[in-house]
N, C-alpha and C positions, 0 to 999 in steps of 0.2 A: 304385441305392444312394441311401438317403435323407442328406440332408445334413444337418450337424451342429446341432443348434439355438441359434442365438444368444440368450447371457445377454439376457435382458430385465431394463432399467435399472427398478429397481425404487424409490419416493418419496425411497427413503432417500437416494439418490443426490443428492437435491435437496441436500443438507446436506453432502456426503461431502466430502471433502479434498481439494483439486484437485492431491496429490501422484500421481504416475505409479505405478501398481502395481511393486511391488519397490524403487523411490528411497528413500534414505535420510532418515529423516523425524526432527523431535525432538517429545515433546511438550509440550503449553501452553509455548513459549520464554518470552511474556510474562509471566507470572504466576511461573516460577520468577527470572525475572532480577530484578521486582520482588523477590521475596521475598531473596534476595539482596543485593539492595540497600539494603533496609529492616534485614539483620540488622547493617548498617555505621552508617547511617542513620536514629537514631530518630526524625526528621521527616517521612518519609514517612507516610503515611499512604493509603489504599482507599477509594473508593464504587463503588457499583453504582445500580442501577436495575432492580434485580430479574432479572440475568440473570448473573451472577457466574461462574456453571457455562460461561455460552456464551459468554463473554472473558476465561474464563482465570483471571479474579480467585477464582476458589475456590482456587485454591494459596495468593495471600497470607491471604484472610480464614482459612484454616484453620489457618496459623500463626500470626497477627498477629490475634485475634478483638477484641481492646481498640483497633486502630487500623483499623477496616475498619468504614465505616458502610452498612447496603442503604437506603438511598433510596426501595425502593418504585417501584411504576411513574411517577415522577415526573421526568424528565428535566431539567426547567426549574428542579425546587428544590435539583436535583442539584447543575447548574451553578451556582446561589447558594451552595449550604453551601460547594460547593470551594471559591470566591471567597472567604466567609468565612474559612476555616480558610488558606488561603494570606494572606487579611491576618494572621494574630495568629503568620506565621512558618513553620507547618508546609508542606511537599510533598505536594500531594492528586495519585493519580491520579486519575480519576472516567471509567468505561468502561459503555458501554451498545454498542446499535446505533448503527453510521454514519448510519441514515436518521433516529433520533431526537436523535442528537446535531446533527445537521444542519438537517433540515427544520423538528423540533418546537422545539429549542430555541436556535437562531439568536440571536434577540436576544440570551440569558442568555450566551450564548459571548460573544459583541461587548463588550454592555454594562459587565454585570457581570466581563470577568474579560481581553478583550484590551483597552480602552479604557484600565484603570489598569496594565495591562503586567504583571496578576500572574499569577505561577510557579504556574499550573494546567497540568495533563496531561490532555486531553481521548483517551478511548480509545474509537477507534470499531470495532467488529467487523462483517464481514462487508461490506468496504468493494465498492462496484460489481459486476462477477459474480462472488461467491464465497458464492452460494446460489441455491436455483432457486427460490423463495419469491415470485417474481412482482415487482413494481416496488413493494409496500408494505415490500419488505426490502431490494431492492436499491439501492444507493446509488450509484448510478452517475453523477450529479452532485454527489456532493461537493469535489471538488476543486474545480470552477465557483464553486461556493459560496463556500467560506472562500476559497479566494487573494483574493478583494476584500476581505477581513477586514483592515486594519491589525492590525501588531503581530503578528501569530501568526505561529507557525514551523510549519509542515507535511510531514511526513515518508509515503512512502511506502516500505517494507521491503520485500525481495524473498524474503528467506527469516529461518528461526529465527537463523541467523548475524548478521543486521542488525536484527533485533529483540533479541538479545541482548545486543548493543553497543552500541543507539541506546537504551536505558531509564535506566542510567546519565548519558549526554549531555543528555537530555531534561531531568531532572530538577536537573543542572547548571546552563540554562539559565535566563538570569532570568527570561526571559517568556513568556506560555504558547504549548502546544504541542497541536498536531492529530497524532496516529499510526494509520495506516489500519492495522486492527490485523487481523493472520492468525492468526487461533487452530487448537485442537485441534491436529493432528498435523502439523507441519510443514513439510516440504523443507527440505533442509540442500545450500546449492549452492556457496552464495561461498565457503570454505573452501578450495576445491580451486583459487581463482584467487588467494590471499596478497593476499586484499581484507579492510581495514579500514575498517569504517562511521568516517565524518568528518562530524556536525553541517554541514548547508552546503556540503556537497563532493559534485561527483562524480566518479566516478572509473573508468577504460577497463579494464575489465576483459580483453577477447582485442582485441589490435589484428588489422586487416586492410583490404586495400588496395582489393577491389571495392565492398561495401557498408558502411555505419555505421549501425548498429541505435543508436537514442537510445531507451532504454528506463526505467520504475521499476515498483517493484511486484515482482507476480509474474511479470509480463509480462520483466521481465530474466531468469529461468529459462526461458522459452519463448526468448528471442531468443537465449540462449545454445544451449538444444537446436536451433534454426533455424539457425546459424551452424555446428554439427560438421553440423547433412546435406547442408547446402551445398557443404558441401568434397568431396563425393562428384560433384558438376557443375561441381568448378571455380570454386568462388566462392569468395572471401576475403572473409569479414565479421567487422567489429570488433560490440563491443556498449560502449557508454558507458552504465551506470550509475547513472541521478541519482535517488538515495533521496529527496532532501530536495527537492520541489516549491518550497519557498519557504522562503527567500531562495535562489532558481534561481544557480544557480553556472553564472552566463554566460560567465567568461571561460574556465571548460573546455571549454564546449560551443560557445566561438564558436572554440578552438581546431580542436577534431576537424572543425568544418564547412568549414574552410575549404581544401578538397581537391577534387577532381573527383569524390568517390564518389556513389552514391547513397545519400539519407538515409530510415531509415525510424524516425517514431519509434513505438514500443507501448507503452499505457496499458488498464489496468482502467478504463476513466472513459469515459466520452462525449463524443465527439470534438470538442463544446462546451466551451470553457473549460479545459481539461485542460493535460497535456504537450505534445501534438502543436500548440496555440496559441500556448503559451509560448514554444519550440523557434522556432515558425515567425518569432513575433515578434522574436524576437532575433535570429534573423539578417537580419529585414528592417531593423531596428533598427540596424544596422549594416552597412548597404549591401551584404550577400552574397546574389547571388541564386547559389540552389541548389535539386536536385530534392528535394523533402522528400513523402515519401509516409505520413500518417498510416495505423496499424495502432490502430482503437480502438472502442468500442460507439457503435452510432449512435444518433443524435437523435432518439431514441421509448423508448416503454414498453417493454420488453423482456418476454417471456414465462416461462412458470414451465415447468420437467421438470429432468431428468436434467442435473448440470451438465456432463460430457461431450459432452451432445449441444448443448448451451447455448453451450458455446466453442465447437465447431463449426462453428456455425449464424451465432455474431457475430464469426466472425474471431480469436479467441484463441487456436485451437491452434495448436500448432508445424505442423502442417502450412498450415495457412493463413498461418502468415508466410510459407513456404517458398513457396505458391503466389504469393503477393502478391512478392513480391522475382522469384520469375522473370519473371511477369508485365511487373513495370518495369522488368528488365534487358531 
């Protein structure tokens, strides 16, 4: 009897959604909660960088075509016109890639637009592995990056729930903001835990008494799917939360650590500079020693395929927290 032939991941997968086949998805949350928001708020305003379709922003420019500027492949004059246009009053989003908004135009973020503390929304899509596009797309130091940025506020979303919550907040906020932005088809998780996104907050979504997953991103949907298989061997694991990288809400996290569990924290980021340093620092920072076991992409170039196989390979699937948690117990 011949056996059955496995689907072969085909390029497209490079791009695909890193939603679980059948999970309940929303789509583009960014671009419609923008557009939402701007129909309350005539001071919003849209840029791009010529990729609009690939962060969402074609939901607002298609409503909104008088307040939605393309930029062009220009990243750097991107982040000047936002600057501009936020001095004379208005709310710019301005969304490209994570690697361009990061790597290419760094200074123009600093100089131009955290230095004077103005109200820009910097929108980075496709933030660390959430494309198989090779290390010219993957952004997987970004977090490293901007947290030494004074002034910026840095949000990492776990699903369309906390993107759709945190656009409003953002935009509220005096001074500007980084959002590692998930586009296309979403996961829709937090909903089902009576979790409200909090600017600055995190917040314990499943308490439990053997392990503490300190999680952001999309990586808090993995550690929550890690946490219900666990309960099948016996293990009680909480997941904490922390959307907002920065300003790190220590006094929640230096709550939850201060137990005898074991810590694990998961990060879409490179285990340089990320969550699992932050985490760590803070509770050395506060004289708790505890077992804390980063879950996060390593200290290299990362490779290009199928992103399926991609998490696999760097530790981001639910099963590899699963293995990595038995492991240290």
């Amino acid at each position: 009897m011949t056996a059955p032939a496995t689907k072969r991941l085909t390029t497209s997968a490079m791009i695909a959604s890193f939603a679980d086949p059948g999970q309940r998805t929303s789509p583009a949350p960014f671009g419609h909660a923008l557009n939402r928001l701007a129909e309350e708020r005539p001071e919003i305003v849209g840029l791009s960088a010529d990729l609009a379709k690939y962060t969402d922003m074609h939901v607002f420019r298609d409503a909104n075509p008088d307040r939605f500027f393309q930029m062009g492949m220009a990243e750097q004059a991107m982040l000047g016109a936002a600057a501009g246009l936020a001095e004379v009053g208005l709310v710019p989003f301005a969304s490209t890639y994570s690697v361009f908004a990061t790597r290419r135009a760094y200074d123009f973020l600093c100089l131009d637009i955290a230095e004077p503390g103005l109200n820009v929304n910097v929108v980075g899509a496709l933030p660390g592995l959430t494309t198989g596009y090779g290390p010219s797309h993957q952004a997987t130091e970004d977090l490293a990056i901007l947290r030494a940025c004074p002034n910026l506020t840095i949000v990492d979303p776990c699903d369309s729930v906390d993107i759709e919550q945190a656009v409003p907040q953002l935009a509220d906020h005096a001074g500007p903001t980084y959002l590692r932005l998930l586009r296309g088809k979403v996961p829709s998780v937090l909903d089902e835990y009576d979790y409200r996104f909090e600017l600055g907050k995190a917040a314990l979504v499943r308490p439990g008494r053997d392990v503490l997953f300190v999680s952001t991103g999309l990586m808090t949907m993995r550690t929550l799917q890690a946490a219900a298989r666990l309960e099948a061997d016996h293990v009680d694991a909480a997941v904490l939360h922390v959307p907002t990288i920065k300003p790190l809400d220590t006094a929640t996290i230096l709550r939850e650590l201060r137990t005898d569990r074991l810590v694990i924290t998961a990060e879409n980021h490179t285990v340089v500079g990320g969550l699992s340093e932050a985490v760590a620092a803070t509770a050395a920072f506060a004289g708790i020693a505890t077992r804390i076991r980063p879950a996060a992409l390593p200290d290299e170039f990362l490779a290009a395929g199928a992103l399926p196989t991609l998490h696999d390979r760097y530790g981001l699937s639910t099963d590899a927290l699963c293995a990595r948690v038995k492991a240290a117990l």
